[in-house]
N, CA, C and O atoms as a GROMACS GRO file, in nm:
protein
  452
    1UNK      N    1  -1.525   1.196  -2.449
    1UNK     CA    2  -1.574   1.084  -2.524
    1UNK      C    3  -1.646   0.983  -2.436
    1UNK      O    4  -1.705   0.887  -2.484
    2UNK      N    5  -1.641   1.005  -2.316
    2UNK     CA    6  -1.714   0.882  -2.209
    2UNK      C    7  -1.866   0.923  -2.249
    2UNK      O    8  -1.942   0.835  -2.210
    3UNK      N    9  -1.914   0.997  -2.294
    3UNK     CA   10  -2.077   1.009  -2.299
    3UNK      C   11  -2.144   0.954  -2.423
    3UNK      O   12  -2.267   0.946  -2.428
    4UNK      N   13  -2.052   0.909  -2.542
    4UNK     CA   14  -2.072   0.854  -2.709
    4UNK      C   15  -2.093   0.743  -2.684
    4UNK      O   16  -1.999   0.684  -2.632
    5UNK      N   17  -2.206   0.674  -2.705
    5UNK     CA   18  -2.232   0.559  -2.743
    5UNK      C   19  -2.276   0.541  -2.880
    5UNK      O   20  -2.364   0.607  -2.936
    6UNK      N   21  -2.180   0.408  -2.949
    6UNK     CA   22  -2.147   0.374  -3.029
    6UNK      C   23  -2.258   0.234  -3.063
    6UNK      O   24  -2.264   0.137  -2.988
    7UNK      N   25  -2.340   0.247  -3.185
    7UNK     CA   26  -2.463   0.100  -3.200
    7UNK      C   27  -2.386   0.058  -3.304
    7UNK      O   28  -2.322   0.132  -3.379
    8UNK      N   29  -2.394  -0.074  -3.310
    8UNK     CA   30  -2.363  -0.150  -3.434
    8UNK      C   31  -2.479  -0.244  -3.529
    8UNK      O   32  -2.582  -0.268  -3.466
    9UNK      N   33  -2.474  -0.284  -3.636
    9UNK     CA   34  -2.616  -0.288  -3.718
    9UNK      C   35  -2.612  -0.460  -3.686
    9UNK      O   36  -2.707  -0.538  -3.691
   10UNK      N   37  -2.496  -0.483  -3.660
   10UNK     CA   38  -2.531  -0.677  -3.609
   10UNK      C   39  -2.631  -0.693  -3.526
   10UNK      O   40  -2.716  -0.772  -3.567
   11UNK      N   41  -2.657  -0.632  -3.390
   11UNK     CA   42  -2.718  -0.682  -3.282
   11UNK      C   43  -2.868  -0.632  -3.359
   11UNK      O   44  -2.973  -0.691  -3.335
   12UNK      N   45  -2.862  -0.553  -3.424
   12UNK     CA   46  -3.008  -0.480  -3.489
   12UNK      C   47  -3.090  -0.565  -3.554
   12UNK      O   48  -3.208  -0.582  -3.523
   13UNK      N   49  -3.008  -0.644  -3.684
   13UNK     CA   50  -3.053  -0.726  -3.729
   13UNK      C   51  -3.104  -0.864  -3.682
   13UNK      O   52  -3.201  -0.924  -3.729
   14UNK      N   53  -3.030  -0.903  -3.590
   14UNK     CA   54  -3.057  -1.020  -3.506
   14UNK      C   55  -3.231  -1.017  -3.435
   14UNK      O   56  -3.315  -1.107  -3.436
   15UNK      N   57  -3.242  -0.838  -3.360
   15UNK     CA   58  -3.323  -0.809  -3.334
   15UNK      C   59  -3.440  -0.788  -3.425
   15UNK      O   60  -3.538  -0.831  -3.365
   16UNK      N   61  -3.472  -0.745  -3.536
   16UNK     CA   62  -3.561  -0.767  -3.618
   16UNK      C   63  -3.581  -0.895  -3.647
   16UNK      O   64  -3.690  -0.935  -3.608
   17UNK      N   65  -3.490  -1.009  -3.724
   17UNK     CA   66  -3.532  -1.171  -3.738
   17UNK      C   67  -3.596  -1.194  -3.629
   17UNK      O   68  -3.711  -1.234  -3.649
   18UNK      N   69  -3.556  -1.182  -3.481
   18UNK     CA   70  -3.670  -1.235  -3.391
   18UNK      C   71  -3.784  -1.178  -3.359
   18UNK      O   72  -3.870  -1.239  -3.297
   19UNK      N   73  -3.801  -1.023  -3.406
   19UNK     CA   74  -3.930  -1.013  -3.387
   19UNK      C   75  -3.995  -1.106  -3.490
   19UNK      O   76  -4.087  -1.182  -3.462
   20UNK      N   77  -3.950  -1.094  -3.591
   20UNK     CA   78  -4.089  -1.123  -3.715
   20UNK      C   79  -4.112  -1.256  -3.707
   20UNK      O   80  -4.217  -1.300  -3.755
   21UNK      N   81  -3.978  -1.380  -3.620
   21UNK     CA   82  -4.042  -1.519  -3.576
   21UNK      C   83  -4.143  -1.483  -3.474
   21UNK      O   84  -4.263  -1.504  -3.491
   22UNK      N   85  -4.102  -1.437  -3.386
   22UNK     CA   86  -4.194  -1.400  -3.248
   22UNK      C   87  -4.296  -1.362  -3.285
   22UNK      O   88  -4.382  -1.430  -3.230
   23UNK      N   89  -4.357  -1.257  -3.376
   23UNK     CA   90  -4.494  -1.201  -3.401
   23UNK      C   91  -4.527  -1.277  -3.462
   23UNK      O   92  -4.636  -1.323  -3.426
   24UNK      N   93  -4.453  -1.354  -3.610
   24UNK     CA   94  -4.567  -1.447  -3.692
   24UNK      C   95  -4.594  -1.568  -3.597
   24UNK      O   96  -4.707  -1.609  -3.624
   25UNK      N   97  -4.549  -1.630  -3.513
   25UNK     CA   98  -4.594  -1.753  -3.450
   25UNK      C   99  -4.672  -1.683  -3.339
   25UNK      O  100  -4.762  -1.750  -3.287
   26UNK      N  101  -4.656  -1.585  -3.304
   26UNK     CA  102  -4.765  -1.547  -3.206
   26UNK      C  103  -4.902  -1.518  -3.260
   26UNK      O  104  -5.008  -1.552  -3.210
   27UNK      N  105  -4.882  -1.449  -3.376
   27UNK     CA  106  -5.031  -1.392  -3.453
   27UNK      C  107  -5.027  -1.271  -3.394
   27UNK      O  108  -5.138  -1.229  -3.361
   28UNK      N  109  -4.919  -1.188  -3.367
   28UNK     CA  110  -4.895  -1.034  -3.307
   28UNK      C  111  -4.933  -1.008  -3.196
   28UNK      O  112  -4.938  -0.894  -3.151
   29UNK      N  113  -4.973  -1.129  -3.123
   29UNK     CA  114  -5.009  -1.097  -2.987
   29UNK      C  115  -4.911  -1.063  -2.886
   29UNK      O  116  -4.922  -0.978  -2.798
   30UNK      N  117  -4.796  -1.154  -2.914
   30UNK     CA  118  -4.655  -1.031  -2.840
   30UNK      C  119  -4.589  -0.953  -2.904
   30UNK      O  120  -4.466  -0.952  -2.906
   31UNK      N  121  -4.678  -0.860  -2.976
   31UNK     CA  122  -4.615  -0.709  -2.991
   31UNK      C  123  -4.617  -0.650  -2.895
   31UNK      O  124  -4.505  -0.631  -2.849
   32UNK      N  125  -4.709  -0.603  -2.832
   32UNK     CA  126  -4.670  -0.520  -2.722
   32UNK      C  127  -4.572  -0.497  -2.596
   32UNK      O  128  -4.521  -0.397  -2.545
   33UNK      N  129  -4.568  -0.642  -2.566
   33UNK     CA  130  -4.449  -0.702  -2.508
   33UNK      C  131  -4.320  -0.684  -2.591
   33UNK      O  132  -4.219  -0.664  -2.522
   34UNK      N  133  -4.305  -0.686  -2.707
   34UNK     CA  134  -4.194  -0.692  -2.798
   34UNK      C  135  -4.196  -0.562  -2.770
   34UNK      O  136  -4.101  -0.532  -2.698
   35UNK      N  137  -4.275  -0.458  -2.803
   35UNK     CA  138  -4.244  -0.323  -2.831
   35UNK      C  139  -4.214  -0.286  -2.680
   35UNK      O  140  -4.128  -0.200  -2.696
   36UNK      N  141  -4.229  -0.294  -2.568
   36UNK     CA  142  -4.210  -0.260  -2.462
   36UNK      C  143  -4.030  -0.284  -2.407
   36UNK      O  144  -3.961  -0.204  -2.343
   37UNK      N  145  -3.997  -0.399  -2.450
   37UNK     CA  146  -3.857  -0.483  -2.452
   37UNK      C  147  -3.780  -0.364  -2.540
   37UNK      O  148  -3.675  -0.304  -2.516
   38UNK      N  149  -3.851  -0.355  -2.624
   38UNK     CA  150  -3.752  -0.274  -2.749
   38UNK      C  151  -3.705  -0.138  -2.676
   38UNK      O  152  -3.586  -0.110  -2.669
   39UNK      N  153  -3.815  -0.048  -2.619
   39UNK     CA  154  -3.804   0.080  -2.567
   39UNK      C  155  -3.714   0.042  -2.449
   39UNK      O  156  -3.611   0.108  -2.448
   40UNK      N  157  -3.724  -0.038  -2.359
   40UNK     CA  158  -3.641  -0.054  -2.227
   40UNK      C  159  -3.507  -0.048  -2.262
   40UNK      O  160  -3.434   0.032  -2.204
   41UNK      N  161  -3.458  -0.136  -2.366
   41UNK     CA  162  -3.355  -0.155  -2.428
   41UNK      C  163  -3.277  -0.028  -2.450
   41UNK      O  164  -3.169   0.007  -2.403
   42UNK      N  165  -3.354   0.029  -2.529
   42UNK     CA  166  -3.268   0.182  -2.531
   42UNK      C  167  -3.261   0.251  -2.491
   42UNK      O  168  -3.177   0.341  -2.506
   43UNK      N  169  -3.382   0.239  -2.393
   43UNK     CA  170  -3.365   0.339  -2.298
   43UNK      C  171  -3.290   0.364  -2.171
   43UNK      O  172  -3.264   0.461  -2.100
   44UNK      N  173  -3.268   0.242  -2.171
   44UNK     CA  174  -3.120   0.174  -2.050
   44UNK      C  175  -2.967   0.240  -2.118
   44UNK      O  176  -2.875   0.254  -2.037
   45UNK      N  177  -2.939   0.285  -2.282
   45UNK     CA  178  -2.822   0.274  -2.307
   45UNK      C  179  -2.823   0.412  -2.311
   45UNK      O  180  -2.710   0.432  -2.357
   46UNK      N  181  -2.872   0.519  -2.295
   46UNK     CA  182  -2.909   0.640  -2.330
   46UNK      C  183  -2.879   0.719  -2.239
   46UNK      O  184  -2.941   0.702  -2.134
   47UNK      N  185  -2.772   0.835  -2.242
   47UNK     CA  186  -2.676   0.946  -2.133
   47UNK      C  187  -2.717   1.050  -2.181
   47UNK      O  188  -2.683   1.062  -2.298
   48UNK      N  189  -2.784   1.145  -2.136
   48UNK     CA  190  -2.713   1.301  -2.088
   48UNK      C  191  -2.632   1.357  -2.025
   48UNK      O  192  -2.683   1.433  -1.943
   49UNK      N  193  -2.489   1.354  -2.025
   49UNK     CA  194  -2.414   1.387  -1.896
   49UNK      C  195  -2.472   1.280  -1.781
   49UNK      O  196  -2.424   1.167  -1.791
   50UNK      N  197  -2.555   1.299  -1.690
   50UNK     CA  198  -2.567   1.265  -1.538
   50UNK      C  199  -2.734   1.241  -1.582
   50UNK      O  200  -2.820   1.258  -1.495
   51UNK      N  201  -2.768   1.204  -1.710
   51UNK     CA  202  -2.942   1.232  -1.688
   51UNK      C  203  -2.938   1.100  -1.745
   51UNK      O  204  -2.833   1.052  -1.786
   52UNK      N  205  -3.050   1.036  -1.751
   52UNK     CA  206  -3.115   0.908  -1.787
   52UNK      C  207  -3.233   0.912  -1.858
   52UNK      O  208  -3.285   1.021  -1.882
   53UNK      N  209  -3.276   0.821  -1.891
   53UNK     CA  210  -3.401   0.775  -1.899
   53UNK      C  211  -3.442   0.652  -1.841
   53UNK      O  212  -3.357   0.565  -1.827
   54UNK      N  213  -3.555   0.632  -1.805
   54UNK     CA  214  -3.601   0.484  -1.740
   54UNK      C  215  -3.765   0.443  -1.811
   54UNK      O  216  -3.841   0.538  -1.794
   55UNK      N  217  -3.801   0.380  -1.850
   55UNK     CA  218  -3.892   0.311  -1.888
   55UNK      C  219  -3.992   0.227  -1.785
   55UNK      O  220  -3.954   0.122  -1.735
   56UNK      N  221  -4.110   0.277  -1.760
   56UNK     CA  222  -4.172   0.221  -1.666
   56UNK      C  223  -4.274   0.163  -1.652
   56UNK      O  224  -4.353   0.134  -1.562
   57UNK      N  225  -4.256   0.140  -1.817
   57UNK     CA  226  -4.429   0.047  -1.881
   57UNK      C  227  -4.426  -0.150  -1.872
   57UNK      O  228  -4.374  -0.213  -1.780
   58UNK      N  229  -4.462  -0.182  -1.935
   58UNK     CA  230  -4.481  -0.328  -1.947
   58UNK      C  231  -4.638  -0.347  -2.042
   58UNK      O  232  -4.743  -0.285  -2.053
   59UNK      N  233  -4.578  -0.466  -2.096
   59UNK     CA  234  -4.642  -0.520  -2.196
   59UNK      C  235  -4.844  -0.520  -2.201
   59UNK      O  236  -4.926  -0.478  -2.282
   60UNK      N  237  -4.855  -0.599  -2.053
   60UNK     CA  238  -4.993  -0.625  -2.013
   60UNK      C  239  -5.076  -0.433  -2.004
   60UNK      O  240  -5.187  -0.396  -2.043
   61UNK      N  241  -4.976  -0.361  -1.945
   61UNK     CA  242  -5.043  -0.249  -1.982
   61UNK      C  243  -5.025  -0.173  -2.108
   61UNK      O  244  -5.081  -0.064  -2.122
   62UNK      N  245  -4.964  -0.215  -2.183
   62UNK     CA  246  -5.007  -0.135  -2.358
   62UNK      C  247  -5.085  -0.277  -2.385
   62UNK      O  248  -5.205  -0.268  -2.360
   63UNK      N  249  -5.065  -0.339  -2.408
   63UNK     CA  250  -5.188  -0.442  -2.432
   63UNK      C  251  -5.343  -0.389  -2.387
   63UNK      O  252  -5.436  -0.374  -2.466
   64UNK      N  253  -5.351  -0.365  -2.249
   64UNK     CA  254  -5.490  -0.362  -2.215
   64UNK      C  255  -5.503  -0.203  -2.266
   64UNK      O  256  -5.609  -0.174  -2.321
   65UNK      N  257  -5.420  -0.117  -2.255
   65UNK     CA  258  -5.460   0.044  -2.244
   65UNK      C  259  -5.438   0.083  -2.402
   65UNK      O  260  -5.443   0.202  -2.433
   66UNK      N  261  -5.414  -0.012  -2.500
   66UNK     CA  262  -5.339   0.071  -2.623
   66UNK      C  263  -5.409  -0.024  -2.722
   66UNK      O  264  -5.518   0.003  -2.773
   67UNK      N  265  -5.347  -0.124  -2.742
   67UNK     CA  266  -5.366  -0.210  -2.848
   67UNK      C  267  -5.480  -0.278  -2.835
   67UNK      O  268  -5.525  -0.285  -2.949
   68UNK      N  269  -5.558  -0.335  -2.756
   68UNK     CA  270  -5.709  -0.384  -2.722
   68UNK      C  271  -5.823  -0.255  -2.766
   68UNK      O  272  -5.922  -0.262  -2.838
   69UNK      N  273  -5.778  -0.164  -2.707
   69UNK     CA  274  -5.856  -0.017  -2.757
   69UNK      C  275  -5.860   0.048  -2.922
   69UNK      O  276  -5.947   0.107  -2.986
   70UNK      N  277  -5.733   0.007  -2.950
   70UNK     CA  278  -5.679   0.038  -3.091
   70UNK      C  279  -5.735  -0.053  -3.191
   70UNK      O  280  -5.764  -0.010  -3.303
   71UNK      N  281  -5.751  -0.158  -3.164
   71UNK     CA  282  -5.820  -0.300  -3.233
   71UNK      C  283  -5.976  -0.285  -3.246
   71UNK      O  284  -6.025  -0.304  -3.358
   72UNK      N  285  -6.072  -0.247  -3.123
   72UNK     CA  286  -6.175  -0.206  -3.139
   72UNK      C  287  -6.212  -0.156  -3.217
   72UNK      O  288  -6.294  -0.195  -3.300
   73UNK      N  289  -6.116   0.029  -3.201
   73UNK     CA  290  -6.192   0.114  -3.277
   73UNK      C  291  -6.157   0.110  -3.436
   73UNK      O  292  -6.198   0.180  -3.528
   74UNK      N  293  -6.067   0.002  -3.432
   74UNK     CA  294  -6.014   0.013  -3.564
   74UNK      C  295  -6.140  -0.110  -3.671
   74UNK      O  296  -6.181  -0.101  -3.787
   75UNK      N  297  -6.151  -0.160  -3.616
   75UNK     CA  298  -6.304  -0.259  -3.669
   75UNK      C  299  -6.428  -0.139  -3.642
   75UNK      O  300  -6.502  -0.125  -3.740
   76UNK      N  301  -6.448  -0.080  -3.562
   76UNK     CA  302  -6.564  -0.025  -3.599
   76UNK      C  303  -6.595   0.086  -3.693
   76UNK      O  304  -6.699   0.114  -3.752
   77UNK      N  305  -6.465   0.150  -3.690
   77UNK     CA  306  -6.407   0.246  -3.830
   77UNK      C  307  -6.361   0.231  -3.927
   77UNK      O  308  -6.286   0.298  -3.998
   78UNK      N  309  -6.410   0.129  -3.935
   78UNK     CA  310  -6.380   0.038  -4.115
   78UNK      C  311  -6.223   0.066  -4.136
   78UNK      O  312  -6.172   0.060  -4.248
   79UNK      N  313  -6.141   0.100  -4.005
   79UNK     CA  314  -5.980   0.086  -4.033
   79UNK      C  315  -5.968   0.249  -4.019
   79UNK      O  316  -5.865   0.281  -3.961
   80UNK      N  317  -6.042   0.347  -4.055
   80UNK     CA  318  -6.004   0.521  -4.051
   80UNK      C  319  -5.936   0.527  -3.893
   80UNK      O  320  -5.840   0.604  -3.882
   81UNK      N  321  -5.976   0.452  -3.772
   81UNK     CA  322  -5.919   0.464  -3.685
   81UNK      C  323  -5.703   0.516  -3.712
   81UNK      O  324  -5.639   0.620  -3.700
   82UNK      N  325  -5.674   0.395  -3.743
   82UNK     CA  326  -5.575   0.388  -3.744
   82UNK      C  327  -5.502   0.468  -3.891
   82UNK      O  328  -5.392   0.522  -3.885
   83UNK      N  329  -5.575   0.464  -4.005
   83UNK     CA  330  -5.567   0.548  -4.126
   83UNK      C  331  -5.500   0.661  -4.101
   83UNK      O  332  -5.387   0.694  -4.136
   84UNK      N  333  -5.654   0.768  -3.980
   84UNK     CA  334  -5.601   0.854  -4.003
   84UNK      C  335  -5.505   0.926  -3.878
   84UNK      O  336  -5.517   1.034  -3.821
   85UNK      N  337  -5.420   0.832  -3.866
   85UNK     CA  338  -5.345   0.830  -3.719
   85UNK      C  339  -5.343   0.846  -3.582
   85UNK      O  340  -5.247   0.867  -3.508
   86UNK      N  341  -5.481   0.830  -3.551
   86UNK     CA  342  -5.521   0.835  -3.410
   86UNK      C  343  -5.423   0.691  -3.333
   86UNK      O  344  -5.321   0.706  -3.265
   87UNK      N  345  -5.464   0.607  -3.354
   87UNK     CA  346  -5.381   0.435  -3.323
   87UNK      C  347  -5.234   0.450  -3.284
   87UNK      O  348  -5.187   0.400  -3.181
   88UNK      N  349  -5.148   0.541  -3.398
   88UNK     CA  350  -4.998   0.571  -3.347
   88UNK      C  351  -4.989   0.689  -3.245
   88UNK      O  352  -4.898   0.687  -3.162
   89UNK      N  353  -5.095   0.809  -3.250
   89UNK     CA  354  -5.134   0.900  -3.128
   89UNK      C  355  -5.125   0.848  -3.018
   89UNK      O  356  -5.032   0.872  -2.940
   90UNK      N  357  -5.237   0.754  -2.989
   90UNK     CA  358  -5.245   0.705  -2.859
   90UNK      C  359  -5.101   0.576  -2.802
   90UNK      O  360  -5.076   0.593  -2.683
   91UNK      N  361  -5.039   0.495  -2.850
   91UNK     CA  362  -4.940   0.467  -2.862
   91UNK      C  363  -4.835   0.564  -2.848
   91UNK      O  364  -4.785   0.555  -2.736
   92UNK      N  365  -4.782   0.653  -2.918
   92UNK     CA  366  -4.692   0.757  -2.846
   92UNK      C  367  -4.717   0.836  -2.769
   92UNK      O  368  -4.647   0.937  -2.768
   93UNK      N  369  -4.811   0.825  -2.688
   93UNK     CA  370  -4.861   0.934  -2.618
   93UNK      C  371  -4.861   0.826  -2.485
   93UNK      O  372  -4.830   0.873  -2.375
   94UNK      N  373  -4.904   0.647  -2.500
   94UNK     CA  374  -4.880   0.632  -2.368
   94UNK      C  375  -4.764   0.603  -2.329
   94UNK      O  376  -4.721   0.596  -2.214
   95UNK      N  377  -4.678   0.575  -2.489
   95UNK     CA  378  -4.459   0.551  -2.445
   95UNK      C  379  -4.414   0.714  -2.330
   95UNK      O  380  -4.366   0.728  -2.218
   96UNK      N  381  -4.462   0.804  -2.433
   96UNK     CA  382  -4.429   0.858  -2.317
   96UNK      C  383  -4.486   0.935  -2.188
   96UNK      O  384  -4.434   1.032  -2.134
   97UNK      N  385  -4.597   0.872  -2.153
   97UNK     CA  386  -4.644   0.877  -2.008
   97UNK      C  387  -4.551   0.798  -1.948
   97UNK      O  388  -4.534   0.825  -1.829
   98UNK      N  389  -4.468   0.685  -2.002
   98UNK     CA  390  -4.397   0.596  -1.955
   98UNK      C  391  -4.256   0.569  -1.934
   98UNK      O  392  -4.200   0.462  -1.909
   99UNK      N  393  -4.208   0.686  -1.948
   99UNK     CA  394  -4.079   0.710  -1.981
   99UNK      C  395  -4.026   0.819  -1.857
   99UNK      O  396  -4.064   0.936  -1.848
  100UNK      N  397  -3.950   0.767  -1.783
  100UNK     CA  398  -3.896   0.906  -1.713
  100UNK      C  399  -3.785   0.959  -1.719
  100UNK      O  400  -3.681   0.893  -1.720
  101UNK      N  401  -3.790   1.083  -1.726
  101UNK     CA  402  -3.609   1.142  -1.701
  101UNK      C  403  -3.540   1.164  -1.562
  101UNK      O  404  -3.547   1.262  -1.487
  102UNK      N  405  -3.479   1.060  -1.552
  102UNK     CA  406  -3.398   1.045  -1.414
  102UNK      C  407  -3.267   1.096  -1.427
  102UNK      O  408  -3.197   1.071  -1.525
  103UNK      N  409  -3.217   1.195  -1.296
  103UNK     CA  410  -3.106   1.240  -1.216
  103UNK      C  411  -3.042   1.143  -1.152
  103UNK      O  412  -3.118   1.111  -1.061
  104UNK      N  413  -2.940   1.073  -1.146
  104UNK     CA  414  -2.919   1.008  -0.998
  104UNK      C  415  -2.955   0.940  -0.978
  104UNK      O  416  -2.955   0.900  -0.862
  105UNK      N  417  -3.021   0.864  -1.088
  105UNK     CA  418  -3.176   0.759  -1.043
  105UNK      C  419  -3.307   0.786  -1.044
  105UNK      O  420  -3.399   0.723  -1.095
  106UNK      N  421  -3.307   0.929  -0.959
  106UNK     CA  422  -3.392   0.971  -0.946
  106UNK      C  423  -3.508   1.041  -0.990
  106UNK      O  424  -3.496   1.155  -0.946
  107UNK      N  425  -3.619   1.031  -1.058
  107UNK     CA  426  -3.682   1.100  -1.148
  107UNK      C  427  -3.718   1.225  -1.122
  107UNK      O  428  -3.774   1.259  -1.018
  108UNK      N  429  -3.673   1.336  -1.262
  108UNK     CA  430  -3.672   1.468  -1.224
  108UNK      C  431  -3.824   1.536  -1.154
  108UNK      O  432  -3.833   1.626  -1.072
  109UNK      N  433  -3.898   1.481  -1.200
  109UNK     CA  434  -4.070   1.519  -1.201
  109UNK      C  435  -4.177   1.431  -1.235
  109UNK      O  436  -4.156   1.328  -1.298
  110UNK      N  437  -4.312   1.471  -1.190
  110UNK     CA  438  -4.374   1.366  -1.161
  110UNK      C  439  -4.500   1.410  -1.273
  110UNK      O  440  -4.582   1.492  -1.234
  111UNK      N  441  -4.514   1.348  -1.425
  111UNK     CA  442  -4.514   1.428  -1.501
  111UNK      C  443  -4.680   1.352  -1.546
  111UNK      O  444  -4.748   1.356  -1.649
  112UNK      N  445  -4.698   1.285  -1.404
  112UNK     CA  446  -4.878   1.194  -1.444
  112UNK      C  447  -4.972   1.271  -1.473
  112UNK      O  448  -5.044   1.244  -1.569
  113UNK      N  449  -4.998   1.410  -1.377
  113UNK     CA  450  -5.050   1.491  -1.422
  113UNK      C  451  -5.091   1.598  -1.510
  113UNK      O  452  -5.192   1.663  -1.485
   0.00000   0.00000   0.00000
């Protein structure tokens, strides 16, 4: 039983009310930052036996590499950008360029390439 981690829906909810203050007074400009916080978060509480995960992104880079890019093409595609799911593509595709599976700490492979 040492490997079960157990979530409870209190801390969850707490966590949603502050995004939606945080994004509406921002005007969604710290989403990305929010969404970056969010992934670290769980990804810190998360066991395989002896394996991990580690999170190795930050906000300023999904901002500049994701959501600035995503915003573009999404105005010049009258919105089909994101319609027809390219926008959440590139978004899960750079979470997990950003994500490693660590041994020991240590990350199993070097998976940039």
């Amino acid at each position: 039983m040492g490997n079960v981690i157990l979530y409870r829906a209190s801390p969850g909810c707490f966590f949603v009310l502050a995004n939606i203050i945080l994004l509406t007074s921002s005007f969604g400009l710290l989403h990305p930052w929010l969404i970056c916080w969010e992934i670290e978060q769980r990804t810190k509480k998360m066991r395989f036996g002896n394996t991990t995960l580690k999170f190795n992104g930050n906000g300023a880079s999904l901002f500049c590499d994701v959501f600035f890019f995503n915003w573009i093409l999404t105005i010049v595609t009258f919105g089909f950008w994101v319609f027809c799911g390219y926008g959440t593509a590139r978004m899960n595709k750079w979470i997990d360029d950003h994500i490693d599976i660590c041994t020991d700490g240590q990350p199993l492979m070097d998976y940039s390439h």
